[in-house]
C-alpha positions as protocol buffer text, in pm:
chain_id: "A"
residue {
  index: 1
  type: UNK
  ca { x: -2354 y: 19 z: 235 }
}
residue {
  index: 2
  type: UNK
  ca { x: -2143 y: -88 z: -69 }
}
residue {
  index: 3
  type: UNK
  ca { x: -1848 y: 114 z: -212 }
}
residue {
  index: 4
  type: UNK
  ca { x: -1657 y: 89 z: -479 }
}
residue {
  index: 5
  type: UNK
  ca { x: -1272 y: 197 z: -443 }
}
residue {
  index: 6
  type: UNK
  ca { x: -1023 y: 286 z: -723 }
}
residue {
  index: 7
  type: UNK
  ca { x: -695 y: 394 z: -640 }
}
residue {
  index: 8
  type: UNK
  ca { x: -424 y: 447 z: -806 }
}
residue {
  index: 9
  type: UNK
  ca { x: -21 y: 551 z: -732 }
}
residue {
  index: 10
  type: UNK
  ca { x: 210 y: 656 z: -998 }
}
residue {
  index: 11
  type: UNK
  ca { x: 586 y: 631 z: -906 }
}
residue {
  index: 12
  type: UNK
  ca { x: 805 y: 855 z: -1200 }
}
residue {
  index: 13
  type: UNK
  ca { x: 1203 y: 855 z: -1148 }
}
residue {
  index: 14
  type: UNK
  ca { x: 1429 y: 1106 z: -1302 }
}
residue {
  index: 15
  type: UNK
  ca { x: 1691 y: 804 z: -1341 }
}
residue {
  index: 16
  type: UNK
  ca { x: 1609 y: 428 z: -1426 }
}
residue {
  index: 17
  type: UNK
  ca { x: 1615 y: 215 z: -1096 }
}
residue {
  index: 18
  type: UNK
  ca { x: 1842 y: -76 z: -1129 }
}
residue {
  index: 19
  type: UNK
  ca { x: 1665 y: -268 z: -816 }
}
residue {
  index: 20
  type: UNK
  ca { x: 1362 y: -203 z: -652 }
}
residue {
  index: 21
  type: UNK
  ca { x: 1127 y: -419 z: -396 }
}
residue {
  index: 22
  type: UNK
  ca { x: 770 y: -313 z: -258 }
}
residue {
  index: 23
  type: UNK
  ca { x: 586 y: -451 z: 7 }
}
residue {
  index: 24
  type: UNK
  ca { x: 196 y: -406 z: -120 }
}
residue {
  index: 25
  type: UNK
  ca { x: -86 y: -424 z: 212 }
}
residue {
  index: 26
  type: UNK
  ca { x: -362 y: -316 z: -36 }
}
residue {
  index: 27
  type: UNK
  ca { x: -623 y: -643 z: 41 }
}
residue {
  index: 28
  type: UNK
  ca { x: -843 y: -511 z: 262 }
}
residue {
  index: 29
  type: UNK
  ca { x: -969 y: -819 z: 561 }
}
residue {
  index: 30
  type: UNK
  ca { x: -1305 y: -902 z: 548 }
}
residue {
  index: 31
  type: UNK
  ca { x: -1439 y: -884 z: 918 }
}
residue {
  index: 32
  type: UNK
  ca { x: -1753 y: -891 z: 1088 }
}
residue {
  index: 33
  type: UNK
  ca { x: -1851 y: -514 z: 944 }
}
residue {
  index: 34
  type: UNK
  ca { x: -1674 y: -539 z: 618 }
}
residue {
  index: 35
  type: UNK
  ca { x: -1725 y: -807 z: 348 }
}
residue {
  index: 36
  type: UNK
  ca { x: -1545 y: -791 z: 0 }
}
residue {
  index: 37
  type: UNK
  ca { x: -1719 y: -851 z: -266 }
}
residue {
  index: 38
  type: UNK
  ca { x: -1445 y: -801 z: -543 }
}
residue {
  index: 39
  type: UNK
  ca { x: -1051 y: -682 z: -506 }
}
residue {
  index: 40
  type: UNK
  ca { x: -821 y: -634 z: -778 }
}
residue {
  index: 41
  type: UNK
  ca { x: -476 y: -494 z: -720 }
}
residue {
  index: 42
  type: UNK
  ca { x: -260 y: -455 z: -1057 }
}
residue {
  index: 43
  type: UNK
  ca { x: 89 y: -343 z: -1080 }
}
residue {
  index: 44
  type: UNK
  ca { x: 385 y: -578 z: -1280 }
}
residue {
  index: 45
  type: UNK
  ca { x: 486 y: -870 z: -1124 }
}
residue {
  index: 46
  type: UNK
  ca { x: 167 y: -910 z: -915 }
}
residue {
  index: 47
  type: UNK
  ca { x: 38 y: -1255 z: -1045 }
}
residue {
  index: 48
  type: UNK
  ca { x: 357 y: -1405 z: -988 }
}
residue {
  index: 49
  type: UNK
  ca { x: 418 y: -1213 z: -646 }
}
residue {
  index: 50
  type: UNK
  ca { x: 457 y: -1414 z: -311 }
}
residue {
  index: 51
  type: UNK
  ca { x: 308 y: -1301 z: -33 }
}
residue {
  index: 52
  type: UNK
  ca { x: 242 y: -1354 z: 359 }
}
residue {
  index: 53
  type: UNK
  ca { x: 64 y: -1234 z: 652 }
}
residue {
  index: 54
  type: UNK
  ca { x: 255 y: -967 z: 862 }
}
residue {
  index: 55
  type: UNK
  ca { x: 285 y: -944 z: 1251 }
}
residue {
  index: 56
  type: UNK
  ca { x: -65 y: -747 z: 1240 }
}
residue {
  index: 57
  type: UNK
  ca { x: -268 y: -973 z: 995 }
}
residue {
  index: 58
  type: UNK
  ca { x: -229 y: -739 z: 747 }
}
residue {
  index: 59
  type: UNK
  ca { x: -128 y: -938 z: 385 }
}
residue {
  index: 60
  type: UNK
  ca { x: 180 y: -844 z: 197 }
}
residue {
  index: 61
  type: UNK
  ca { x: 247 y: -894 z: -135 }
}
residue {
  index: 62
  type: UNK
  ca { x: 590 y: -846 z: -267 }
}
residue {
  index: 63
  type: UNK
  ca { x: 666 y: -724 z: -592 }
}
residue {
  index: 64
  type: UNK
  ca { x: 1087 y: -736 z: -675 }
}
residue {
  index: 65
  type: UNK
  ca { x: 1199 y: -570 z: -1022 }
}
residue {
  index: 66
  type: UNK
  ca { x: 1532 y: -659 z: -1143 }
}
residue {
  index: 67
  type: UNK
  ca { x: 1488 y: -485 z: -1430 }
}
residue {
  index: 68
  type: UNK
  ca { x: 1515 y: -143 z: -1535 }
}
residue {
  index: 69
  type: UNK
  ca { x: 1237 y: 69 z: -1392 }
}
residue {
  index: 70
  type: UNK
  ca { x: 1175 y: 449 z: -1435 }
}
residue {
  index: 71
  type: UNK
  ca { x: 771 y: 461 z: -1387 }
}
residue {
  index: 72
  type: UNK
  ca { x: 571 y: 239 z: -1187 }
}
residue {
  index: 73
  type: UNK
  ca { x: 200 y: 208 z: -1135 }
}
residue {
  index: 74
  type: UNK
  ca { x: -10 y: 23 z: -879 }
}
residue {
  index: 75
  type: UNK
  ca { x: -410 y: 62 z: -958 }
}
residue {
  index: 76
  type: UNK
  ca { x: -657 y: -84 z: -699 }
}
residue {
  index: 77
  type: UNK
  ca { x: -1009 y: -158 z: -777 }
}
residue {
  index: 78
  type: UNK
  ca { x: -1292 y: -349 z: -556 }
}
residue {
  index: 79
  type: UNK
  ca { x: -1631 y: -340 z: -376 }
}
residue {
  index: 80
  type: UNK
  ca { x: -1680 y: -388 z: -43 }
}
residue {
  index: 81
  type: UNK
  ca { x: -1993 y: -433 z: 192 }
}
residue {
  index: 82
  type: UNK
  ca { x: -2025 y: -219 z: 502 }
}
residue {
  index: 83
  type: UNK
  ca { x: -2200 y: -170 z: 818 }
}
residue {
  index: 84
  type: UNK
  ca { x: -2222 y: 56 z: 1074 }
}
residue {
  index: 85
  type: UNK
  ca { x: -2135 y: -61 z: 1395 }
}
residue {
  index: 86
  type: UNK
  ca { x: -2132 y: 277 z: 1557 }
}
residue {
  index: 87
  type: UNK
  ca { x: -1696 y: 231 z: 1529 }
}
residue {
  index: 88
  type: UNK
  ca { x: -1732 y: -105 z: 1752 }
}
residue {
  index: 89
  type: UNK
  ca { x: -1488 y: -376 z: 1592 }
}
residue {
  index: 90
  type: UNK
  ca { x: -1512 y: -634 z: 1895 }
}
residue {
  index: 91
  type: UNK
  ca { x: -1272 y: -883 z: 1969 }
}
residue {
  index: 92
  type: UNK
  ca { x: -1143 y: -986 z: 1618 }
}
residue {
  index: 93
  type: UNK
  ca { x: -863 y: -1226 z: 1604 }
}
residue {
  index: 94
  type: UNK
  ca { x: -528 y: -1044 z: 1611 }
}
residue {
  index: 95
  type: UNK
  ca { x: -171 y: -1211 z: 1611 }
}
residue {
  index: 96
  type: UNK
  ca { x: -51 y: -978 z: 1793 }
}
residue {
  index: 97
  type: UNK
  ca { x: -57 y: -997 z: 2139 }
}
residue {
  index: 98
  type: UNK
  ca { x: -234 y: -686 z: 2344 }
}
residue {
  index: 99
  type: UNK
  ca { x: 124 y: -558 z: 2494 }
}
residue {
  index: 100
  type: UNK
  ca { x: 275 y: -534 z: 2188 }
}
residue {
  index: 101
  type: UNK
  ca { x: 3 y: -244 z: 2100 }
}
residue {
  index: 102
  type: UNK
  ca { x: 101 y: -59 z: 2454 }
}
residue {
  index: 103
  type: UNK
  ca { x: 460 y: -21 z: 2296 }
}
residue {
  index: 104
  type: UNK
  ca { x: 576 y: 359 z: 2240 }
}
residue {
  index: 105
  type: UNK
  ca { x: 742 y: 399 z: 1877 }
}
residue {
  index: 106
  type: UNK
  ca { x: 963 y: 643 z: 1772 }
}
residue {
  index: 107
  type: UNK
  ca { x: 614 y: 848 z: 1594 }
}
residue {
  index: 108
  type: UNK
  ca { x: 413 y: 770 z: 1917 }
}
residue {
  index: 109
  type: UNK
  ca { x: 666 y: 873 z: 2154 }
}
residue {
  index: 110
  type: UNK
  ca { x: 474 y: 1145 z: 2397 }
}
residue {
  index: 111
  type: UNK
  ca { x: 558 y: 1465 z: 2505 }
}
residue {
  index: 112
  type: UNK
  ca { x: 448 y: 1642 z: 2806 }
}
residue {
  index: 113
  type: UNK
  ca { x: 156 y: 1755 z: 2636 }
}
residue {
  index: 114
  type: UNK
  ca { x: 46 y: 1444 z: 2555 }
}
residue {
  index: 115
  type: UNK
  ca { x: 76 y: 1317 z: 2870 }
}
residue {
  index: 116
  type: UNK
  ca { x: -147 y: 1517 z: 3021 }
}
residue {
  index: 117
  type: UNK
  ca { x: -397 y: 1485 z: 2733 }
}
residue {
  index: 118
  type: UNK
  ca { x: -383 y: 1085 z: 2859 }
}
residue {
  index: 119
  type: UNK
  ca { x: -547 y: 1177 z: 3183 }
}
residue {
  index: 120
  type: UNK
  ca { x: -852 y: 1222 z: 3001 }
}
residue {
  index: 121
  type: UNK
  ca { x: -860 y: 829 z: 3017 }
}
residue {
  index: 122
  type: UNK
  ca { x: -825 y: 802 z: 3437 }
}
residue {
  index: 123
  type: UNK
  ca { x: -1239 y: 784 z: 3459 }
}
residue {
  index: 124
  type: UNK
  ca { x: -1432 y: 466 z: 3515 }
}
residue {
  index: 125
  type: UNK
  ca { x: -1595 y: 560 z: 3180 }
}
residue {
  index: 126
  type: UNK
  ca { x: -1322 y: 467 z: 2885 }
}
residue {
  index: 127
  type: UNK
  ca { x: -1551 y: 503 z: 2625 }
}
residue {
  index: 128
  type: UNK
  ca { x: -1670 y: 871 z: 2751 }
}
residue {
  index: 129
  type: UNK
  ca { x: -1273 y: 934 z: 2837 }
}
residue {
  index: 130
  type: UNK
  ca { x: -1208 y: 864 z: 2434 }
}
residue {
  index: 131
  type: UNK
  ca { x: -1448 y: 1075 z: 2302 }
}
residue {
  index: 132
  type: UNK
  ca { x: -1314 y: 1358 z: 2525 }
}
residue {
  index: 133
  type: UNK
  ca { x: -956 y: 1258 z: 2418 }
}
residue {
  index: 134
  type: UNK
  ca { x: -1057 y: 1284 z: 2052 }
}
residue {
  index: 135
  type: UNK
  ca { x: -1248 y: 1655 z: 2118 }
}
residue {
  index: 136
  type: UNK
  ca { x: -940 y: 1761 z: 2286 }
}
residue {
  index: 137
  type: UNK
  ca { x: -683 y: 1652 z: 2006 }
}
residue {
  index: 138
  type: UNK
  ca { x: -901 y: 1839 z: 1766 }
}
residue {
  index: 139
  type: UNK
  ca { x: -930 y: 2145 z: 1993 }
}
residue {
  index: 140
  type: UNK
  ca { x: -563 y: 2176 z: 2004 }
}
residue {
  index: 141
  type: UNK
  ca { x: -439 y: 2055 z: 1707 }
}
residue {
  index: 142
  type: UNK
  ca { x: -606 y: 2188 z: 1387 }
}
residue {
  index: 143
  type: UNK
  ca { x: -661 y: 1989 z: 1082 }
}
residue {
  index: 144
  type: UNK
  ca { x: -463 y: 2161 z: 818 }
}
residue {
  index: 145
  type: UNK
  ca { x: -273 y: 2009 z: 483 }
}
residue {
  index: 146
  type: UNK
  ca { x: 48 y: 2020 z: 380 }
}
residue {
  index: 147
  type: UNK
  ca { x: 246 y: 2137 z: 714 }
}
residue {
  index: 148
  type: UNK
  ca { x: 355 y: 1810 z: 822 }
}
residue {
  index: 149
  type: UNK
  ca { x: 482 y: 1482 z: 625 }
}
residue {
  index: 150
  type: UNK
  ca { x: 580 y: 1160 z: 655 }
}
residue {
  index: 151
  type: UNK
  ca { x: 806 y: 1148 z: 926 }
}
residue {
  index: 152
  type: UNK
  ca { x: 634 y: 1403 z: 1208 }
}
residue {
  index: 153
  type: UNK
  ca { x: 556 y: 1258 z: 1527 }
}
residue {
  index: 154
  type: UNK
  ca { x: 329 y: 1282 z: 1774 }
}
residue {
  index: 155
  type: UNK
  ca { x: 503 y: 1544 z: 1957 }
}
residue {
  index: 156
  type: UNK
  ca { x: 623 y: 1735 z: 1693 }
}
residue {
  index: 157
  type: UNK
  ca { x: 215 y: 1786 z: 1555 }
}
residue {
  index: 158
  type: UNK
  ca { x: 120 y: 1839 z: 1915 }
}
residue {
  index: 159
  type: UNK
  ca { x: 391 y: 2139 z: 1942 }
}
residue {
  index: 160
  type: UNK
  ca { x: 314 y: 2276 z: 1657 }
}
residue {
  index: 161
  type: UNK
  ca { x: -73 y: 2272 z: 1701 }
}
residue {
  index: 162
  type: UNK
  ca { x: -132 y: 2178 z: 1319 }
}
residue {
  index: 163
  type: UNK
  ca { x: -137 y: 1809 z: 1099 }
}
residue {
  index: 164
  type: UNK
  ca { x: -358 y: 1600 z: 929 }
}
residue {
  index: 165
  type: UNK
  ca { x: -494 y: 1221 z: 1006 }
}
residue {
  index: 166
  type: UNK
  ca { x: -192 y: 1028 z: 1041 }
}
residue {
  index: 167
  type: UNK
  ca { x: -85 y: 1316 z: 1309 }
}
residue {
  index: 168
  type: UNK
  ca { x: -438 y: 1326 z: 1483 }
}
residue {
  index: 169
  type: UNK
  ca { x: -385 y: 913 z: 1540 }
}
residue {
  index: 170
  type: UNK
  ca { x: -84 y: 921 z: 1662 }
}
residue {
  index: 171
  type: UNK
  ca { x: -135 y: 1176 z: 1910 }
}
residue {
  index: 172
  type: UNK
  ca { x: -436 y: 1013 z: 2024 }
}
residue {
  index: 173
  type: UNK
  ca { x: -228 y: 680 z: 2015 }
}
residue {
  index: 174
  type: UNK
  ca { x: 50 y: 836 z: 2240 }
}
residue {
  index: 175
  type: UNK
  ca { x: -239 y: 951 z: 2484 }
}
residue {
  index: 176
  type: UNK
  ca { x: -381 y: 646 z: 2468 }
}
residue {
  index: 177
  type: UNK
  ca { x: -113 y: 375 z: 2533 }
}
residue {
  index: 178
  type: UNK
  ca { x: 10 y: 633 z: 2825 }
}
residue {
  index: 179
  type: UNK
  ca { x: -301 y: 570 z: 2992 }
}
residue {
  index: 180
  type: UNK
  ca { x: -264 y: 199 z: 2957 }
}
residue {
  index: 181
  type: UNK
  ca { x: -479 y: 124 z: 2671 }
}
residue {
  index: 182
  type: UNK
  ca { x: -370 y: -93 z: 2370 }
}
residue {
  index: 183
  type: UNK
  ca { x: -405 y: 144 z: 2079 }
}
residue {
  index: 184
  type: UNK
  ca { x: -319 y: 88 z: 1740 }
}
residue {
  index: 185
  type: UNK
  ca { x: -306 y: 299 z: 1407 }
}
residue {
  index: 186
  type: UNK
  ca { x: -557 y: 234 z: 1084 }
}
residue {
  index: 187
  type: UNK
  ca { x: -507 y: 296 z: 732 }
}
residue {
  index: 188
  type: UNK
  ca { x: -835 y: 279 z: 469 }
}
residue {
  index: 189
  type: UNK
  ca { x: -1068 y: 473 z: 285 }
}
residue {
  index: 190
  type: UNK
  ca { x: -1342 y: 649 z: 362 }
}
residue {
  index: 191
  type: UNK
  ca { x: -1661 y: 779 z: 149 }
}
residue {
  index: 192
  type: UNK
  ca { x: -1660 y: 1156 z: 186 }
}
residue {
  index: 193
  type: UNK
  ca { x: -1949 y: 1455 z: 161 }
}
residue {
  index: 194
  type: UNK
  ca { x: -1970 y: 1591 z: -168 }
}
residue {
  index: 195
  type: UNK
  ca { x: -1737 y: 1905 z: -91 }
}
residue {
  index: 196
  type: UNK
  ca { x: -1501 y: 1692 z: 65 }
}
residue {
  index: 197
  type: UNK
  ca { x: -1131 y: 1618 z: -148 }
}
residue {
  index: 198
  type: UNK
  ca { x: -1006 y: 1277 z: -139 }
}
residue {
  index: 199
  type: UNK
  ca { x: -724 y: 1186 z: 34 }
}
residue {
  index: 200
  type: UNK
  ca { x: -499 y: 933 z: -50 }
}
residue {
  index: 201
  type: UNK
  ca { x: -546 y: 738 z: 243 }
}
residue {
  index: 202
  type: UNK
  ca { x: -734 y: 841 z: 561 }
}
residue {
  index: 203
  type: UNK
  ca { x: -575 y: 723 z: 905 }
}
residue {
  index: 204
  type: UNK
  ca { x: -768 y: 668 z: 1238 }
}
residue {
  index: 205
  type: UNK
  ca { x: -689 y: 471 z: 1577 }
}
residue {
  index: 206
  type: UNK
  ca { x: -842 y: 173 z: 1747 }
}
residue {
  index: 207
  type: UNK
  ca { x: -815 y: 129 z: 2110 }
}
residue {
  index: 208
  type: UNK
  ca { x: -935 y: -153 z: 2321 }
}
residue {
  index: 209
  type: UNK
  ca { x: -1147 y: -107 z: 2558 }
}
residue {
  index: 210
  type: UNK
  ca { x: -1257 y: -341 z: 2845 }
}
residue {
  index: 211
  type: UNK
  ca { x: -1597 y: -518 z: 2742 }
}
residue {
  index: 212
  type: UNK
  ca { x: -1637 y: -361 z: 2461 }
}
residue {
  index: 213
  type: UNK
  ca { x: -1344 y: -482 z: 2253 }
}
residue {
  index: 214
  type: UNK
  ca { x: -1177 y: -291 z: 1987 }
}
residue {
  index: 215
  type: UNK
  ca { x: -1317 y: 69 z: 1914 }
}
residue {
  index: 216
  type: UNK
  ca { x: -1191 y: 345 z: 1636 }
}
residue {
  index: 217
  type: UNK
  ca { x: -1200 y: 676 z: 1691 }
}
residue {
  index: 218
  type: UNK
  ca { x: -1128 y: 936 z: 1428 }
}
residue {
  index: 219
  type: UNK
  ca { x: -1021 y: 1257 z: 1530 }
}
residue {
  index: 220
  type: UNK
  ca { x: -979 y: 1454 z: 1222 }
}
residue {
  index: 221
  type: UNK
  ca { x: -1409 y: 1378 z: 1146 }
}
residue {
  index: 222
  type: UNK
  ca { x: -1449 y: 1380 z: 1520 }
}
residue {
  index: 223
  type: UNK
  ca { x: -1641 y: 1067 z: 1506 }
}
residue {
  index: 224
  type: UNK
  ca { x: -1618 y: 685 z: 1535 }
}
residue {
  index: 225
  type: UNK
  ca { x: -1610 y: 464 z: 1182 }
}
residue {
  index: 226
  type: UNK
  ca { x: -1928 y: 431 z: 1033 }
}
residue {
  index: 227
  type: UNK
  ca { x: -2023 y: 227 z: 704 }
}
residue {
  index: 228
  type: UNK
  ca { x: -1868 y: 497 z: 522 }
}
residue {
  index: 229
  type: UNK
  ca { x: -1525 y: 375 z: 598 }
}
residue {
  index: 230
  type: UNK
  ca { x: -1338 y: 108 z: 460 }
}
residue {
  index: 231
  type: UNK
  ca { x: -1014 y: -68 z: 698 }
}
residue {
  index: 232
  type: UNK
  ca { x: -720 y: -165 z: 530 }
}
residue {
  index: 233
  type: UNK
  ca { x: -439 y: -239 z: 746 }
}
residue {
  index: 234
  type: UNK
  ca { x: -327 y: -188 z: 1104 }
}
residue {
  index: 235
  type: UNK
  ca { x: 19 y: -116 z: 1311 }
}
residue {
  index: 236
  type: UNK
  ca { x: 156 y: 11 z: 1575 }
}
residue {
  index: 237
  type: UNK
  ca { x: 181 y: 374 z: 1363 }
}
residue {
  index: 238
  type: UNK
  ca { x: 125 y: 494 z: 1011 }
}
residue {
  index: 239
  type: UNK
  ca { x: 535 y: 328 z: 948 }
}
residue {
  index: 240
  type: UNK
  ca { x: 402 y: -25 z: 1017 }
}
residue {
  index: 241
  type: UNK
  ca { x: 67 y: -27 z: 842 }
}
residue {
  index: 242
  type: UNK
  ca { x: 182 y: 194 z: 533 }
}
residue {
  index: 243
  type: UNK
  ca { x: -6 y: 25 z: 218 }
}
residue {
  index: 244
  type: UNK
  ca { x: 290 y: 58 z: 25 }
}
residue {
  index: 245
  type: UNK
  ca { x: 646 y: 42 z: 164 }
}
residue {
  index: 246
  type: UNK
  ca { x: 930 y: 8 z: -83 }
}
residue {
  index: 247
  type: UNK
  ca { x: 1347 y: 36 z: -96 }
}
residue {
  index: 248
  type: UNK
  ca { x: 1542 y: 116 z: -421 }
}
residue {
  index: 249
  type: UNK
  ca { x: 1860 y: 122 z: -577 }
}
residue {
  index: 250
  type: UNK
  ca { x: 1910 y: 349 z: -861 }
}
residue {
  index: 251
  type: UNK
  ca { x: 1718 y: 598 z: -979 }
}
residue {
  index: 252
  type: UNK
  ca { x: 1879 y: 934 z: -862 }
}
residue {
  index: 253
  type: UNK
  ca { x: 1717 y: 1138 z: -612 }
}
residue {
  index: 254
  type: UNK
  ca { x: 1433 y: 1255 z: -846 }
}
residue {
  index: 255
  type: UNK
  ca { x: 1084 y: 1086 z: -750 }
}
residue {
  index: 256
  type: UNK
  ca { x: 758 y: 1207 z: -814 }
}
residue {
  index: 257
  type: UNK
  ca { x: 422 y: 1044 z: -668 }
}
residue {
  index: 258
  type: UNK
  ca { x: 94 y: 1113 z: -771 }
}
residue {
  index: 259
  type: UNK
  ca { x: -204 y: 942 z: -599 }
}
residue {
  index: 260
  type: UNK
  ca { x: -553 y: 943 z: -723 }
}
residue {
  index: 261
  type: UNK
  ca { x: -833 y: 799 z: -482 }
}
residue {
  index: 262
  type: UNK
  ca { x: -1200 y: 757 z: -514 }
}
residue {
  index: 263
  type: UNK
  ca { x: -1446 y: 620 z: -321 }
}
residue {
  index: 264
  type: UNK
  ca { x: -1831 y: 619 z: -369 }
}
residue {
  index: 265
  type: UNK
  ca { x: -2146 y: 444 z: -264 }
}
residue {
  index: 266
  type: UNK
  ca { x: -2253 y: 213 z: -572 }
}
residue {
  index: 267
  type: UNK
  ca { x: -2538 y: 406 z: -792 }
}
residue {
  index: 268
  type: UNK
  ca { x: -2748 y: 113 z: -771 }
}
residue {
  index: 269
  type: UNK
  ca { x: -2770 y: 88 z: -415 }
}
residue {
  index: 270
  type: UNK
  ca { x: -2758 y: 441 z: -370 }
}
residue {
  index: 271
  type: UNK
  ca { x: -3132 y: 444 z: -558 }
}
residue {
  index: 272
  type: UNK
  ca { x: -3297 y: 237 z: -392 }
}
C-alpha cells in the first residue's frame, strides 16, 4: 500500500524564547515492510541541521535557535510503501543490544496488576500468550482521550482503568519485559477507517519473540501492524522515541501546541 503523510506541529509562546534546541526523529527507516519513496521534513534551521543516529537507530536531527523565537513550525510530508506482514518485523538490525529492551523505566515500571497480567506469557505459545496479553489490556483498561498525558505510567493507566496508545504500550511493555521478553515502544502513523480522528501520533509495542523475531502488537486496535501503519521510531517508552523532544529558555510559561496529522492511501493506487 502507499500513503502519503502530512503532519504538521505548531509551537506558539506567550513570551519570545531566548534559546531553544529540538531533537527532530521524524525520518521514518526504510525496512523490509516499509520503503520511502519521498520524505521532507521543514522547520528553520533544518538544511543546515546536524544530525546522528541515536542508541535505537532512530535519526536525530537537531535544530538550535539562538535567536528570538515566539512561534515555531515543523511540517512533515512523504510517501511511503507498505506491506503487510501480518505485524512480523523479523530480526532487523538494532544497536541496541536485547537486554537493554528488558530494562524497567520509570513509565514501564509495573505494578501488581501488571504483574500478574505478565503471566499471560508463562505458555510454550508466546505468540498466543501476546495476543491474550493485548485482549486483556484492552479488557481492563478502556481506550478513552484526554484522561491521561504525557507523563502517566504504566501503573498509574492500569489503576485507573482508562488511557490511550502510549498507555496501552506501556502496560503491555511492563507485562511483557516482566515475563522476560525484550519489548520495546513504537511511535508512527497509521491510516485510519473513515470515522476514525487522527491522532497525532499512534504508539504500539514490539516484542521479540523466539523464532519469530520482532512482532508489534497494538492494543488500542487490538491487532498486529498491518500495511496501514507507518513506523517511525523506537525506545524503551514513548520518553525515548518521542519524534520531537525539545528544552527552552525563555518564553514564559505560556505554550500552546497544535498538531495536525493526515494519513491516506494515494488516490491513484487506491483505483486501481
Amino acid at each position: 500500500m502507499r500513503l502519503v503523510v502530512k503532519h504538521v506541529t505548531r509551537y506558539r509562546y506567550d513570551q519570545p524564547i531566548a534559546h531553544m534546541v529540538q531533537q527532530l526523529r521524524l525520518t521514518p527507516p526504510d525496512m523490509p515492510a516499509q520503503k520511502v519513496r519521498s520524505w521532507r521534513v521543514e522547520v528553520p534551521g533544518y538544511s543546515k541541521a546536524p544530525f546522528y543516529t541515536d542508541a535505537f537507530g532512530n535519526r536525530v536531527d537537531v535544530i538550535s535557535y539562538r535567536d528570538p523565537v515566539d512561534e515555531l513550525v515543523i511540517t512533515v510530508e512523504g510517501v511511503v510503501d507498505t506491506e503487510d506482514t501480518a505485524g512480523v518485523v523479523g530480526d532487523i538490525g538494532d544497536p541496541a543490544p536485547e537486554a537493554v529492551y528488558l530494562r524497567l523505566t520509570p513509565l514501564t515500571r509495573p505494578n501488581p496488576a501488571i504483574r500478574r497480567l505478565a503471566g499471560l506469557l508463562g505458555g510454550e505459545d508466546a505468540v498466543a500468550g501476546c495476543h491474550a496479553l493485548m485482549e486483556a489490556i484492552r479488557d481492563k483498561v478502556a481506550y478513552v482521550t484526554g484522561v491521561t498525558e504525557v507523563n502517566t505510567t504504566a501503573a498509574e493507566a492500569m489503576a485507573a482503568g482508562h488511557g490511550v496508545c502510549q498507555d496501552h504500550a506501556h502496560i503491555f511493555i511492563s507485562a511483557a519485559r516482566v515475563a522476560g521478553f525484550p519489548a520495546r515502544y513504537v511511535s508512527g502513523y497509521m491510516l485510519l477507517a473513515e470515522e476514525q480522528e487522527s491522532e497525532a501520533h499512534h504508539a504500539w509495542a514490539e516484542v521479540k519473540v523466539p523464532g519469530l523475531g520482532w512482532v508489534g502488537f497494538d492494543v488500542s486496535n487490538g491487532m498486529c501492524p498491518t500495511d496501514r501503519y507507518i513506523r517511525l521510531t523506537t525506545g524503551l517508552d514513548s520518553r525515548s522515541a518521542a519524534p520531537i523532544r525539545g528544552v527552552r529558555a525563555g518564553g514564559g510559561l505560556g505554550e500552546d501546541m497544535n498538531v495536525e496529522v493526515a494519513v491516506n492511501r494515494e488516490q491513484a493506487q487506491a483505483q486501481q
